[in-house]
N, C-alpha and C positions, 0 to 999 in steps of 0.2 A: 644292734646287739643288745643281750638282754646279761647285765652283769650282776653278779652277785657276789655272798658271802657266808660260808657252809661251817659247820662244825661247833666246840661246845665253846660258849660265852668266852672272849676275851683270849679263844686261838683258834680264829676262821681263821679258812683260805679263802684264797679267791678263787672266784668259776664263771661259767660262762654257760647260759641255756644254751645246747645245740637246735638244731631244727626241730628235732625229735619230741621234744621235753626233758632230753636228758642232760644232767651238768656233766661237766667237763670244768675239770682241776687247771686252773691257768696258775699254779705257782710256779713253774718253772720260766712264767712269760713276767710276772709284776711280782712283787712282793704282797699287795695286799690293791683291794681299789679300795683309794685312798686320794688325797689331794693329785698325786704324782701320777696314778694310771688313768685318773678322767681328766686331766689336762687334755690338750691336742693331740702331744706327740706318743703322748700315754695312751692313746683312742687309737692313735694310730698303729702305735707298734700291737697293740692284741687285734684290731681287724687285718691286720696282716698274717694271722697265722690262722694256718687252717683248723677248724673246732674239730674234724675228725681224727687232726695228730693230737689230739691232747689227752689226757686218760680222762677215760670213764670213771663216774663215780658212782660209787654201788650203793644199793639201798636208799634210805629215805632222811640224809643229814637234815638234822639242826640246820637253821637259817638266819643267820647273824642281819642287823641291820645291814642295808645294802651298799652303806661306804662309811668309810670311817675316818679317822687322824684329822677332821673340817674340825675350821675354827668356831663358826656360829651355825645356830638352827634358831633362825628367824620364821617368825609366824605375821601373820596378818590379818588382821580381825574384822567381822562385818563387811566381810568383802561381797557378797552376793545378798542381791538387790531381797532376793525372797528370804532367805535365811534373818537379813536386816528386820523384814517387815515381820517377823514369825518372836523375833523377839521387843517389837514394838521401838526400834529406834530409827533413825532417820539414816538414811545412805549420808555414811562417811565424805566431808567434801575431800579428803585427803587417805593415802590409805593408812590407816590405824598400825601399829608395829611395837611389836613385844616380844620377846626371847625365851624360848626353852632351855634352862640349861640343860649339859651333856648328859648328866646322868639320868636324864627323862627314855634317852635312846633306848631301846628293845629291837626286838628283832619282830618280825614280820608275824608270826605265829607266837611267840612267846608269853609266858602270863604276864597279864596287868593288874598290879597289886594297889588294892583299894589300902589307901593309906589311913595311919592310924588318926581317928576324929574327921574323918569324911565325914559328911552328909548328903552330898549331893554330886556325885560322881556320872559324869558326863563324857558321851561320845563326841567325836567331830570327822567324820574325813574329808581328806582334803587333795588335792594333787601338790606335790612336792617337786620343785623345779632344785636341781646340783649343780653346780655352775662350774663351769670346763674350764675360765681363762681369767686371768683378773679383770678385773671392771672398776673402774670409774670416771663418773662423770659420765657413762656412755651413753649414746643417742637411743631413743624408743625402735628406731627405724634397724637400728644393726644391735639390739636388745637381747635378742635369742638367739645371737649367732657368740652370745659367752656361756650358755646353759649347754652342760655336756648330756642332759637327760633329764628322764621324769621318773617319780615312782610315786606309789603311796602312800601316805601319811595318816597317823589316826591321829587328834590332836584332843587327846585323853584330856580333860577337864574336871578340876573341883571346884564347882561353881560356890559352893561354901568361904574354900579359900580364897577364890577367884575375884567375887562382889561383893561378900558381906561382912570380910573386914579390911581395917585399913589398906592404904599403900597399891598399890596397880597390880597387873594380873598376872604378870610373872609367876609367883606362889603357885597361884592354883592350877599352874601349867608346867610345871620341872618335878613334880614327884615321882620318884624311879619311876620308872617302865612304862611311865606316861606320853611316850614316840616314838610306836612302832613305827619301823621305815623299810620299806619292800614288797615284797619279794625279791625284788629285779630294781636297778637302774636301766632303762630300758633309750635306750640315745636318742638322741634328738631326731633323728635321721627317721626311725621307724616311727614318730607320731607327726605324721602330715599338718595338725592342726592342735595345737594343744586348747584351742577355746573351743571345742565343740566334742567333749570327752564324757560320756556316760558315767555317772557314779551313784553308786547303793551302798547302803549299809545293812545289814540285819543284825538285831539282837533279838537269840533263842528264835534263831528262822523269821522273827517276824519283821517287815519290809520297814523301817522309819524315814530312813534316807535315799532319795531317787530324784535323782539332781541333775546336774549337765553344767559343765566348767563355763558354756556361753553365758550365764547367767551373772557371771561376776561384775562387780563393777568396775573394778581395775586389773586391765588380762596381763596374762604376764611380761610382755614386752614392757608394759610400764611399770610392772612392778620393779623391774629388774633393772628399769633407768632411774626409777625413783630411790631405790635406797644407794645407787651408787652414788648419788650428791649426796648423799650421809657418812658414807663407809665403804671403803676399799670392800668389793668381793675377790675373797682367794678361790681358786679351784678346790671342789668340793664343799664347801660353802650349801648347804640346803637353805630354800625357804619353801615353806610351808601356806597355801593359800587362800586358805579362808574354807568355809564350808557350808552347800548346802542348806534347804531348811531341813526338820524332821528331828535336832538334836531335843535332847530328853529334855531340857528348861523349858524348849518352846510347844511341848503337847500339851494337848486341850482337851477336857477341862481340867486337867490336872499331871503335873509334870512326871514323870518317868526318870528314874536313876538307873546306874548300873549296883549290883550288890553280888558279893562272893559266888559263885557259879553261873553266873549269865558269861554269855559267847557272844563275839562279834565276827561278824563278817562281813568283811569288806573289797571292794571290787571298783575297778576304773578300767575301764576298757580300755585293751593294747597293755596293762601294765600290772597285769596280775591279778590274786588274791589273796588278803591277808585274814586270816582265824586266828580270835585271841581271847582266852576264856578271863576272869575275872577270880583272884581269890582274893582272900583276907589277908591285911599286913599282920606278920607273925612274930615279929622282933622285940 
């Protein structure tokens, strides 16, 4: 199933792509996807109902992040081997982890506001694993059997605030609108393989990021056993993981930012596409 979330900032409903490409309104099946509808029983009760009884939704809605009410949005850094070497540091012996806060979330297409005293405003995508069941402690081996799906992630960066002042990288990762998430949570069920996943980037069309998820060095099975000896995962739960070479720090001979009117677009096969233009903070 390919689950989502329609309408204007802060009163989506929930939907459901049909076969078609058309959504279909599941509010009268969940409340919202949320911690409660990617659980088990919550997966279970919307693949139980047929997407052809559910109403059509007309036109071209707004597209809220693709789940909401999660505790954490966990990221993971220098997770791919090439991405590591493109910014000249050593593969991680462990995997690196740092936190978005909430208010970084955006929706899928929505702007991303270069904040006030950027300098160095930076792309990442990433595939994003939701987690369907609680977790912890749990084995690498039955890993992916608490991940209720996948989507896309952009994992928006100020590398200004990021490295070049004090204190760890949190900062330069939680600035509004800095994690878009979607179009789709897209379930576990429909991606056969999640380590052998196609992923691009473009900014203003032109190609920087052309990746493939095999390339990580920690896949998600163990990411997913690794942070549960840190911290309880609830359902709904995102993590975020890693990206790709091609991000604008690591071009040669001279780096690449994002600045007010540039566009991204973004893509991972089986799980959508995400277009997000870039303006100025105006507050």
């Amino acid at each position: 199933m390919k689950l989502l979330r329609f309408g204007e900032r802060g009163a989506e409903k929930p939907g459901l792509l049909d076969d078609t490409g058309a959504i279909r309104d599941l509010s009268g099946v969940v409340d919202d996807i949320n911690p409660a509808s990617v659980s088990e029983a919550g997966l279970a009760k919307i693949a139980a109902v047929d997407p052809n009884s559910l109403p059509l939704v007309s036109g071209n809605p707004r597209l809220g992040p693709c789940v909401s009410g999660f505790q954490k949005f966990i990221c993971i850094g220098l997770n791919y081997s090439d991405h590591a070497a493109e910014t000249g540091a050593d593969a991680p012996p462990e995997p690196i982890i740092f936190m978005k806060t909430l208010n970084a979330l955006n929706g899928p297409n929505d702007d991303v506001i270069i904040p006030r005293g950027a300098e160095k405003t930076d792309w990442e995508i990433e595939l994003a694993m939701i987690i369907g069941k609680q977790a912890h402690h749990v084995d690498e081996a039955e890993a992916l059997d608490y991940v209720a799906g996948y989507a896309i992630a952009n994992d928006v960066s100020e590398r200004a605030f990021q490295t070049e002042r004090a204190g760890q990288w949190t900062k330069g990762k939680s600035c509004d609108t800095f994690g878009p998430l979607g179009p789709w949570l897209v379930t576990r069920d429909e991606i056969a393989d999640p380590q052998n996943l196609d992923m691009t980037l473009d900014v203003n069309g032109k190609r920087f990021q052309d990746g493939n998820t095999k390339t990580m060095i920690f896949n998600c099975a163990h990411l997913v056993a690794y942070l549960s000896t840190f911290m309880t995962l609830f359902p709904g739960d995102v993590i975020s993981t890693g990206t790709p070479p091609g991000v604008g720090m690591g071009i040669k001979p001279a780096p690449v930012f994002l600045k007010a009117g540039d566009e991204m677009t973004l893509n991972i096969a089986g799980l959508g596409t995400q277009h997000s233009r870039c303006i100025a903070w105006s507050r």
